[in-house]
N, C-alpha and C positions, 0 to 999 in steps of 0.2 A: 130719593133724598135720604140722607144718614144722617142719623143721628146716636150720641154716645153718651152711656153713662156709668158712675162708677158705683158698682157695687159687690158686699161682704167677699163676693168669690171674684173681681176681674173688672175687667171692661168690658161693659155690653156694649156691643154697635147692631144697627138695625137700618137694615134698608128697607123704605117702603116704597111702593109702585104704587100711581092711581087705579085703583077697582083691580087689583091683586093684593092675597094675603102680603104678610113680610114677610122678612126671612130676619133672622139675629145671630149672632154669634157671641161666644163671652173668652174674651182674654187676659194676658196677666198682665201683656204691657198695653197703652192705648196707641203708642203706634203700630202696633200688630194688629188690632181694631182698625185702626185705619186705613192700613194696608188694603187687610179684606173688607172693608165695605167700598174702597177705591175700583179696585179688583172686579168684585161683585158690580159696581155701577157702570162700571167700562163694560164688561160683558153685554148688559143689561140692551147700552146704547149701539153695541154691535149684533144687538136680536139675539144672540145666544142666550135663552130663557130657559135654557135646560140647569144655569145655575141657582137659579130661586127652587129650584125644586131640594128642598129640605134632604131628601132622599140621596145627593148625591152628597150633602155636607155630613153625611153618616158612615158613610162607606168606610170600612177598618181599610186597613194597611194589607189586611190578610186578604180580603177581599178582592185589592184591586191584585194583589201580588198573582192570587188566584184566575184572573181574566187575562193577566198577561202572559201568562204561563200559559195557558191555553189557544196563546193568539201570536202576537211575536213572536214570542220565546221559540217557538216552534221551528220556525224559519233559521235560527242562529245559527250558524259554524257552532260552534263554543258553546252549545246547548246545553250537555252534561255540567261543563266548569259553571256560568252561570248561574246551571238549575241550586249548587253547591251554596254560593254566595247570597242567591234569595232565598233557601234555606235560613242563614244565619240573619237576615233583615227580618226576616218574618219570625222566627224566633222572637227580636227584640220588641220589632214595633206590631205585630200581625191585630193585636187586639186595640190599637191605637187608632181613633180615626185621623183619614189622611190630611187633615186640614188642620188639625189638631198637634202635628208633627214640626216641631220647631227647633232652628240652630243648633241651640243648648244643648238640646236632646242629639242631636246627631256628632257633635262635637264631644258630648262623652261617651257617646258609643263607639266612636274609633279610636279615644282613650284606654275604654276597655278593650278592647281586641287588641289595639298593641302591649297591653300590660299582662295579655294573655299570651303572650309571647307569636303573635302572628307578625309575620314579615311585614313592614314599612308596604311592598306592593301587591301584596295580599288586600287588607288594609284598603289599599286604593279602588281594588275590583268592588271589595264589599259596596264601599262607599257610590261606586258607580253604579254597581245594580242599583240601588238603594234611590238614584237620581235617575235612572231609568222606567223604577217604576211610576215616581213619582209625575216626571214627566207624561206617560203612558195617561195618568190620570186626569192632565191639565187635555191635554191634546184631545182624546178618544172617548172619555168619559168627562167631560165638562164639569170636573172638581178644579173651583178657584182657589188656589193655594195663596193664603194670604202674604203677603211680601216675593210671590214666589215660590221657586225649589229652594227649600233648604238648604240644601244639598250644597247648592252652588255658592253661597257663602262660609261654608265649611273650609278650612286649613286642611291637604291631603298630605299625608305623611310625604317626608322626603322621601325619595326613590332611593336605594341601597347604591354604591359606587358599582359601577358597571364592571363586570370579570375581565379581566385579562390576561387570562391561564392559556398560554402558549406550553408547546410541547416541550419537555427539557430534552438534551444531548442521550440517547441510548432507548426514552421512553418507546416511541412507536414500536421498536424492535420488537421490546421486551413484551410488550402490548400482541403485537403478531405474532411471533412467537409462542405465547400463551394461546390466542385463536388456536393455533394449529395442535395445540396438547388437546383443547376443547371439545367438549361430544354437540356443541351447541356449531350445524353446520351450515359453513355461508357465513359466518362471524367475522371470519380475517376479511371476505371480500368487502363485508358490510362497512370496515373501518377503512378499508382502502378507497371504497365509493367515499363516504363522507372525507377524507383527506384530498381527493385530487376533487371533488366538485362542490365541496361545501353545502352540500345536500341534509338538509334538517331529517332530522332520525323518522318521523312518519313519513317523510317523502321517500325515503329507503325504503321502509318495510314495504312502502302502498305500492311500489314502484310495479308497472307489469310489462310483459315481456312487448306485447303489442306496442309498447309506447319507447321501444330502445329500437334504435339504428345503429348495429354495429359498424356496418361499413360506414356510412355517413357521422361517423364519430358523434351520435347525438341520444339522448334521452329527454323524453316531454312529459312534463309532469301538469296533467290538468285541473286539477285541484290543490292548491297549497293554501300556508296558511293564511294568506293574505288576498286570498278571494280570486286571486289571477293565477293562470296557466304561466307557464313561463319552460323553453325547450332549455336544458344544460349541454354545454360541449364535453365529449368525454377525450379527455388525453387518453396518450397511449394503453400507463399504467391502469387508465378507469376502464376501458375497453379488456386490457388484460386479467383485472379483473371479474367483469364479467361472463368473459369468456371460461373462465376456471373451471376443470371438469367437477367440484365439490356443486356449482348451481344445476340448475334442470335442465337435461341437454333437449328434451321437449321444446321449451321455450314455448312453454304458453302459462298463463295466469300469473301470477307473483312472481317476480325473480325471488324473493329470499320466502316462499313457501311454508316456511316450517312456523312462520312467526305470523301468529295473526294478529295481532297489538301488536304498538309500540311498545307495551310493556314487558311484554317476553325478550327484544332486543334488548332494553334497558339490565333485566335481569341477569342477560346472557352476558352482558356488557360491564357489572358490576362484580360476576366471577371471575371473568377473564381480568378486570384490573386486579383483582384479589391475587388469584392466583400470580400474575405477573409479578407483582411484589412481593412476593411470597419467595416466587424464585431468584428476585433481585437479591434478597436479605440472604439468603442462602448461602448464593455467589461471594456477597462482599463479606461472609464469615471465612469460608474456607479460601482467598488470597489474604483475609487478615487485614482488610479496610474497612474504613469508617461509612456507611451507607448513609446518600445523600437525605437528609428529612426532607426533603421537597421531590423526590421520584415519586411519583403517579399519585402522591398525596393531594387529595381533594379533585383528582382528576373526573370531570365528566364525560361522556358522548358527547353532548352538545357543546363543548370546550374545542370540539376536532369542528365544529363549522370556523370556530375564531382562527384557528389553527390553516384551515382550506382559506379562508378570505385573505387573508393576512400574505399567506404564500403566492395565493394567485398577483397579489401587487406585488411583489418583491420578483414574480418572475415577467414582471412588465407592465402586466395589462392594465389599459385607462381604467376609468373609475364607472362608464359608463359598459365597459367589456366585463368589468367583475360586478354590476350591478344587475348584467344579466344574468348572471350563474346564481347570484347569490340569492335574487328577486329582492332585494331591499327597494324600497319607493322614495326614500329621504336619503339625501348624503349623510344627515344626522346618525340615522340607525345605521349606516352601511360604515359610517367613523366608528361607532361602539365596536363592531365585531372586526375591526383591524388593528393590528396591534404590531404595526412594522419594527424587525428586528432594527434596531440605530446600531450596529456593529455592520449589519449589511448596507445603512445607508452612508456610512464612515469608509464604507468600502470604495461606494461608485463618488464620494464625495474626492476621494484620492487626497 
């Protein structure tokens, strides 16, 4: 039975059991009181008695962030980025108990982190962890959260408008071109792979020799970022690439070797656009032309996956042939990274 009352600091609610202590909690609103002693009774009637135990209505934030970390977390792909994001949760809430942890309070914590200038889906992950641990608590550790996760009634930032950076008229040249000035080797093949197979920049670096069939025009890649294996077709030009005497004529361990992160490509990746405009600007000095502000500005690596999806449909293939190269699972996410040229579709439109 509950029972509520109002005082100096809140609303006390109190559940009591025949021939058990009780248990109380004190809130600022009484349907938050309510909620949890609701919450708390329903448990009660489902033999879950592990929530009258005071012990678990104490438990900080830091606490449980701490058992999770220790337990799931462990298992995640996305271990490292996560570990990131429950850094910043426990920062906020760590000395907070988890029952204690309300809307308000998480509605101006994603206030602040966007006024801190973190991205709209930055932002989102926070907020996700932040409902993962909570969750974590309800489920594994029998913390009744009164009204629920928080979490889940919280507004997540809008998501930013999805990129649609196709390659302009001369880029890739200039782009290869510069690989080849490059001391950074296997770069040009690297940007040829990701343009003919739409191959995400870790699936490049991770890529190994055992897992490429040159004759059988195929490469398998069994860990990506979406939990599934999934084989790519390599056209001619990705075959030609591979074959390139700059790779390891060995052919054993890593095709691109030299890179053990993704982050060494990214870097190798970020001199060669340098450099590439560098010698663009040069060029349009000495003919005495205006150089375009849009050549290889804001250009990324990950730009040339939108760039590969995009081309593989304009050179025919169904949505289910370019869903296997690309491994997208939604036609939703596999629309964002397409971005068909409307000059080529004005073309077969006649």
């Amino acid at each position: 039975m509950a029972t509520f009352e109002k005082r100096p600091g809140g609303w006390r609610a109190q559940v009591r059991r025949k021939g058990a202590k009780s248990i109380s909690r004190t809130f600022d609103l009484r349907k938050d009181a309510e909620a949890w002693a609701a919450e708390i009774e329903r448990e009660i009637r489902r033999g879950n008695l592990a929530v009258v135990d005071t012990a678990t209505t104490k438990l900080t934030f830091g606490e449980c962030a701490d058992k999770y970390a220790a337990g799931p977390l462990t298992s995640l792909r996305s271990r490292k980025t996560s570990e990131l994001y429950l850094l910043k949760a426990r920062a906020r809430f760590g000395p907070s108990f988890i029952t204690a942890i309300r809307n308000a309070e998480v509605a101006k914590w994603r206030d602040a982190l966007l006024g801190e200038g973190m991205s709209p889906r930055s932002v989102a992950y926070c907020l996700s962890v932040l409902s993962t641990v909570l969750t974590f608590a309800q489920q594994e550790l029998s913390v009744a959260l009164p009204g629920g996760n928080p979490v889940s009634a919280v507004r997540k930032p809008s998501p930013p408008k999805g990129r649609d950076r196709r390659l302009l008229p001369g880029e890739l040249v200039a782009l290869l071109q510069a690989a080849d000035r490059s001391r950074a080797v296997g770069l040009r093949q690297a940007i040829e792979l990701a343009i003919e197979t739409s191959m995400r920049l870790s699936e490049i670096v991770h890529l190994e020799w055992r897992h490429v069939d040159l004759s059988a025009k195929t490469a398998h890649l069994p860990d990506t970022k979406n939990g599934e294996s999934r084989t790519v077709a390599l056209s001619s030009a990705a075959v030609a690439a591979l074959s390139a005497p700059a790779l390891s004529t060995k052919r054993r361990g890593r095709v691109f070797s030299n890179w053990g992160t993704k982050f060494a490509l990214e870097k190798a990746w970020a001199n060669c656009r340098k450099n590439a405009l560098s010698t663009y600007l040069e060029e349009c000095t000495e003919a005495r032309s205006a150089p375009d502000p849009a050549f290889l500005n804001d250009l990324r690596f990950h730009d040339l996956r939108h760039e590969a999806t995009s081309r593989l449909f304009e050179r025919g293939l169904g949505i289910m042939e370019v869903a296997s190269m690309t491994g997208h699972k939604s036609l939703s996410m596999l629309k964002r990274y397409t971005h068909v040229d409307a000059a080529r579709l004005a073309e077969k439109l006649g």
